[in-house]
C-alpha positions, 0 to 999 in steps of 0.5 A: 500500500503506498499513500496517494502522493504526487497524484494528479487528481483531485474533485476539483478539475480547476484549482480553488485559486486559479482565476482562468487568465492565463495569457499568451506568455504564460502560455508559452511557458507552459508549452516549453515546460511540457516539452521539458520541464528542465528548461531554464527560466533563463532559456525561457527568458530569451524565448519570452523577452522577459527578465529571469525574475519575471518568468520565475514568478511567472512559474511560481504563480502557475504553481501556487495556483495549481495550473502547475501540478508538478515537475517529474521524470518519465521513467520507462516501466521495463527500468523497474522490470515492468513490461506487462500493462494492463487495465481493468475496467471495474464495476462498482457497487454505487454506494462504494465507489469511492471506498473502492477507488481509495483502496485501489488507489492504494495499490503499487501496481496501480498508475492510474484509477478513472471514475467513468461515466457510463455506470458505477465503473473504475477504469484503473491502469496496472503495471506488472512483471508479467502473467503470474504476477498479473494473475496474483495481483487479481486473486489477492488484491482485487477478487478480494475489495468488497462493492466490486462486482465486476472486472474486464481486463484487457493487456495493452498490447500496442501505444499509440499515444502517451501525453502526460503533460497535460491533464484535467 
């Protein structure tokens, strides 16, 4: 079980204190960092034609009010022995759904856990060694949550678009 940090998500889609006037520079800001967040504010300062202490405040006031969630490295899963992703599409007792999403969420295996719209369902992105360890993580850590009263699983065989810069 790990504690649900540096998560992205939350019951708000737009931050408490974001008050929606992003203007074309900070715009530009933006795109530069979602192409790499390592940029220098010097290097975005030539970019922007602001001073280094203009585009620093800029970015602390992105991240201050939460259009900025947060600067990672994008690790490829095989480093950490990784090669087998899967999701589940999980169908959830209504009243338990949030008990459930919580417990998944939880769970080493799992990057990623969505509340759907086309019934009580969570559609939650696993990562795993391979076939048995996928077939344990069901029996042992799934099989077992109570409100869940259904689980389709699919092995993601092929990428064809990954953007993790951006997110609602």
């Amino acid at each position: 079980m790990r504690p649900n940090i540096g998560l992205i998500g939350s019951k708000e889609a737009v931050p408490e204190n974001y008050s929606g006037n992003l203007d074309e520079i900070d715009r530009t800001i933006l795109q530069i960092l979602r192409t790499d967040s390592r940029t220098t504010a010097t290097t975005i300062a030539k970019v922007t034609k602001l001073s280094k202490t203009a585009v620093k405040y800029r970015i602390d006031r992105l991240r201050e009010s939460g259009v900025i969630k947060g600067f990672f490295a994008l690790v490829d899963s095989a480093a950490y022995g990784k090669s087998l992703s899967v999701v589940f599409d999980l169908t959830v007792e209504h009243r338990r759904i949030e008990e459930v999403a919580a417990q998944i969420g939880n769970l080493l295996e799992v990057v990623r856990t969505y509340e759907l719209t086309n019934s009580p369902e969570l559609h939650v992105h696993a990562l795993f060694s391979g076939q048995s360890e996928m077939e344990r993580f069901l029996k042992t850590k799934l099989y077992p949550v109570p409100g869940i009263t259904g689980i389709k699983t699919g092995i993601i065989i092929k990428r064809y678009k990954i953007d993790v810069t951006l997110t609602v």
